[in-house]
N, C-alpha and C positions, 0 to 999 in steps of 0.2 A: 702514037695516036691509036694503033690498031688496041693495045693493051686499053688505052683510057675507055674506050670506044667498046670492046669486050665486058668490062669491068661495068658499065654505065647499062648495058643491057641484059649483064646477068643478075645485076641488081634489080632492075624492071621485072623480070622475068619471075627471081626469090620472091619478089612484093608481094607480083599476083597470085603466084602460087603459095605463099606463105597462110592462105586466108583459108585456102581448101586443104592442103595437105602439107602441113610442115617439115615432117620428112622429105618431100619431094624438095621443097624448097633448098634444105638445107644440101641434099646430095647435088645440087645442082650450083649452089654455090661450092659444094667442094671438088664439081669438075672442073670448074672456072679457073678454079684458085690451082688446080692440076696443069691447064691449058694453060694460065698466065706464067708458071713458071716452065714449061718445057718452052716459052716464045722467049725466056729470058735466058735460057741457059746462053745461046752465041754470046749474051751481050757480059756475061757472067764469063765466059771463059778470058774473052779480050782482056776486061779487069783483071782477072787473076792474070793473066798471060804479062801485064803491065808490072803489076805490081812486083812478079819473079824479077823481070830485069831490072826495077829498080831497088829491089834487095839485091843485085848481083854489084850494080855497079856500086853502090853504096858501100860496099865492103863491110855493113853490117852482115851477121852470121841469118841465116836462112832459118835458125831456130828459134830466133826471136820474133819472126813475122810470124807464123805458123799459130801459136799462139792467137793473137789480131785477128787471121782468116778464121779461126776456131770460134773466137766470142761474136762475130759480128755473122757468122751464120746460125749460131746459135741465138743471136736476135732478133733475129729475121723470121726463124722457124717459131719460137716463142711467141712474138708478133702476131702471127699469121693463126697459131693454134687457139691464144687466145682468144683474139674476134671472132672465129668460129666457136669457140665456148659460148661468146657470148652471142651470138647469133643464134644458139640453140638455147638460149635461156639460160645458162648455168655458169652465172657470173661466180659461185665460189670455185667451180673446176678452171676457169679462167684466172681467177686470182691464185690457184695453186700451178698452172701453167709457168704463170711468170716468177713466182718463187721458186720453182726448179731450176727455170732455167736465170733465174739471179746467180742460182747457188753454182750450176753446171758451169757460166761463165768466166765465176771468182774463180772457181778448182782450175777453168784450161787456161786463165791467166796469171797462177802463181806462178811457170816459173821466167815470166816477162818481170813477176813484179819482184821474185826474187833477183834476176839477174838487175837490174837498176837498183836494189839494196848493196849487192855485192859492189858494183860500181858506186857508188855514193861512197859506202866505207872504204873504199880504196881513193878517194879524193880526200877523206876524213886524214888519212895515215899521210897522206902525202905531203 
């Protein structure tokens, strides 16, 4: 609630000020988006803290989730850079935001998707 409720008045707040001084507007949604996440890291840690132990009991290896954690922060940060792009007007630096981090994604999830190759051809010989 406090996040939605954050979020709902630092929007009101960009609007008004978007009309007088755009830069203001925008630094102000980028403290927001500062305060929204230092309110998320507890809830961020718990998730990670879950997720450890269930790669522990899983008896999958630890360096195949790491991966996973890599692409889906790498999402989230893309996500977030680009609305701001486009908050500031500059929807081609936003469409080149999420083309990095397309590209950033693919690179930290080769070797999840090599390892599921490795394993596929070893069910292939079997």
């Amino acid at each position: 609630m406090r996040i939605t409720a954050l979020c709902v008045v630092g929007a009101l707040l960009a609007l008004v000020l978007r009309r007088a001084a755009p830069e203001q507007a925008l630094l102000l949604t980028l403290a927001a988006v500062a305060l929204i996440l230092l309110l998320l890291g507890d809830f961020v840690g718990e998730l990670v803290g879950f997720l450890n132990e269930l790669a522990e009991k899983s008896g999958v290896s630890a360096s195949l989730f790491k991966p996973i954690y890599k692409t889906v922060g790498i999402a989230l940060v893309v996500r977030s850079g680009s609305g701001l792009c486009r908050d500031a007007g500059e929807s081609a630096l936003a469409v080149m935001v999420e083309t990095a981090g397309t590209v950033c994604a693919l690179l930290v999830a080769l070797p999840l998707l090599q390892a599921v190759l490795t394993f596929l051809m070893e069910l292939m010989q079997a």
